[in-house]
N, C-alpha and C positions, 0 to 999 in steps of 0.2 A: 669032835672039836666043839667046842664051846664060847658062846659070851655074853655079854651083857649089856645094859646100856648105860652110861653113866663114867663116872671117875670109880676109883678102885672104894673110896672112903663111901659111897652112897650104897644103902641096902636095897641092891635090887638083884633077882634073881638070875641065876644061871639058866641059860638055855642052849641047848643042844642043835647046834644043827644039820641036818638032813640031807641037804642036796646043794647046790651050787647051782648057778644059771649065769650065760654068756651076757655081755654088755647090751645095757639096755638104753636105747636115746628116748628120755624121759620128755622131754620139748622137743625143737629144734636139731635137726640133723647136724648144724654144724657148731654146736655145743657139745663141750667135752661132756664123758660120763661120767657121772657122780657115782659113789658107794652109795649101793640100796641093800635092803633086805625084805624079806617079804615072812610073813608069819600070818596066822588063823587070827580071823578078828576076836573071836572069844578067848584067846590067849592075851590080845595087847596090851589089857591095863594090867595083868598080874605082870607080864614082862614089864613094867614099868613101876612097881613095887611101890616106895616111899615118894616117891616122883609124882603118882599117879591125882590129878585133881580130879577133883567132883565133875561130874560130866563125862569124862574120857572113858575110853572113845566116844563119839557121838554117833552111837549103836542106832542103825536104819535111816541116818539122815540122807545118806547119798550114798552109791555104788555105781562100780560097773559092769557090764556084762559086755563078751568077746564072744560071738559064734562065728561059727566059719562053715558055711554054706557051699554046695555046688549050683543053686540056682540062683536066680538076679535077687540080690540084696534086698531089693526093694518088694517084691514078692513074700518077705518074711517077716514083715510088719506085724500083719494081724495074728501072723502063728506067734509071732515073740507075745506080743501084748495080748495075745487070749492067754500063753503059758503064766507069765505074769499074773495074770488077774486069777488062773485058777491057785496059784503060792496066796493070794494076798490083792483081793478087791480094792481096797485102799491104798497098793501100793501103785503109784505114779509112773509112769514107761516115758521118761524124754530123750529127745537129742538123738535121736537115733542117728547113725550118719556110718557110711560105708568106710573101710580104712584108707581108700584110697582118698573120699574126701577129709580127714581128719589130717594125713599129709600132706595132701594141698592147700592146706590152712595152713599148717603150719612153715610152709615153704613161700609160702606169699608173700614176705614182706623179704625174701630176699628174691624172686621172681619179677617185683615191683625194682629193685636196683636193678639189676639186671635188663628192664626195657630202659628205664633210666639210663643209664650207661652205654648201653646199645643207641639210644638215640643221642646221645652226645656223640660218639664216635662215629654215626657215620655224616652227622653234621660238621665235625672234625675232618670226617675223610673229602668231604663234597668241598669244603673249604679249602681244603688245602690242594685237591688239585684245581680249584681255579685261578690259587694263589702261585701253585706252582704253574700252569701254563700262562698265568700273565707276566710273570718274571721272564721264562722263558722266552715268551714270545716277543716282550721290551726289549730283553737281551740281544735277542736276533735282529731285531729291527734295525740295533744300534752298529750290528757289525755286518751288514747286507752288505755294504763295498766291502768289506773283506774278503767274504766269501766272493763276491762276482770275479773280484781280482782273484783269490785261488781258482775259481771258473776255469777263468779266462788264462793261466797258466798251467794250464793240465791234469788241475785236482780234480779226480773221479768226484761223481754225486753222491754216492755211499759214503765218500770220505765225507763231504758235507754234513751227514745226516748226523756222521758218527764223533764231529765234532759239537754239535749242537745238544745231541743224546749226551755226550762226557758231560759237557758244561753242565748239564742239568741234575746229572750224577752225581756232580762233586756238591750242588748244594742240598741233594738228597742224602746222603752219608753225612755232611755237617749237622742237617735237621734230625738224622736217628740218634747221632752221636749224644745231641746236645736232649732229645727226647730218652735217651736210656739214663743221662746224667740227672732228670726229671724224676724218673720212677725211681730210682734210687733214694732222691732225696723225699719222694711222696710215699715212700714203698708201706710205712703205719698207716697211711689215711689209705691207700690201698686196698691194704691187706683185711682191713676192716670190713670191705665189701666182696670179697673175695670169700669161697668156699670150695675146697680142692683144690687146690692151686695155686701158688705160691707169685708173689709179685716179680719174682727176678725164675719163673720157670721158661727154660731155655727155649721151650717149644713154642713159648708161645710169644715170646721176644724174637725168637728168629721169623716165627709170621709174619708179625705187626710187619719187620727191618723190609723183608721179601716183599708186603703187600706196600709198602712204599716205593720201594723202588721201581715195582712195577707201573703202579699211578705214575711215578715222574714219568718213566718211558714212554706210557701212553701220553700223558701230557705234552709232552717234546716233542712229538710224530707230526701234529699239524704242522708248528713253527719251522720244523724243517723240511717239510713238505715246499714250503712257501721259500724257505732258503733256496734251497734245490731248482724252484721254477721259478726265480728273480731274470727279470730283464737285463743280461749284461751290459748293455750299453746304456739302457737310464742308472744301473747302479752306479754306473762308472761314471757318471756325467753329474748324478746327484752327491750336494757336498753334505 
């Protein structure tokens, strides 16, 4: 198999090629692959034929070297840069840097959204159940003779508890509802900071729904703690 570089009308040579190599991530991990090829640097300006300007390639301005060691990285310094120096006194050894930091460079700036994000939400979470155990606990305040009066007519104190947990349910299912109708309509400005994972993945929408409703329930558990253990007779007497 064979190609070239260029429109069909440009004279530049044919070349052959050899082998084939799996997807490479050039940058960033959660950018897609681009078409590459890879060829002998003493090859590139002929493969570039009519194309080819003055200067090209810029033969010895810069490379790279990839070794893969069994011992600490960092231990291979002075071996790299004596091999170096014995190729080529004048040639310069920079940037050394192990692969694993060359990928945490280049994962940081979605690493930095990610605390981002993380501290919104559980500023978001802290919030909202104080928002939801103050509703709640209004709620209840408001219907204390209700409850004293089921009391005091023979409604068990679990039934209590499991009315004051509903009420708080129904406006935890109104807030996922009205929060799933959110991601939907933000799901672009989302998906932007997202990598792996998709803005509407089930799994991770059924969390969030799960970890709500669970904050409401713990939320509720005081309010009707305090349901539960009201004075019937002041309930009953206070208007």
């Amino acid at each position: 198999m064979t190609y070239r570089i260029g429109t069909q009308e440009m004279q530049t040579p044919w070349m052959i090629i050899v082998g084939e190599v799996t997807d490479v991530k050039e940058y960033s991990r959660d950018l897609p692959s681009q078409e590459q090829y890879y060829q002998p640097v003493d090859q590139f300006e002929r493969s570039l034929g009519s194309l080819a300007a003055p200067g090209d390639p810029p033969k010895g301005d810069a490379g790279f070297v990839i070794v893969r060691t069994a011992t600490q990285p960092e231990q291979m310094i002075k071996v790299l840069r004596a091999t170096v120096s014995s190729m080529d006194a004048q040639l310069p050894l920079t940037q050394i840097e192990t692969m694993e930091r060359v990928v945490a460079d280049s994962d940081a700036p979605r690493r930095f959204n990610t605390a981002i994000i993380s501290a919104f939400a559980i500023a978001a979470a802290l919030l909202a159940a104080t928002g939801i155990y103050s509703v709640i606990a209004f709620s209840t305040a408001l219907r204390l003779q209700e409850m004293a009066i089921r009391l005091a007519l023979g409604s068990q104190r679990w039934g209590i508890v499991g009315l004051v947990v509903a009420s708080a349910a129904k406006l935890a299912i109104a807030g996922c509802a009205i929060g799933l109708l959110g991601v939907g309509a933000a799901s672009a400005l989302l998906g932007s900071f997202l990598f792996g994972v998709s803005p509407f993945d089930p799994l991770v929408l059924t969390l969030a729904v799960v970890f709500v409703l669970l904050l409401t329930g713990l939320a509720s558990l005081l309010p009707a703690r305090r349901a539960v253990s009201v004075n019937l007779i002041e309930a009953l007497r206070a208007e």
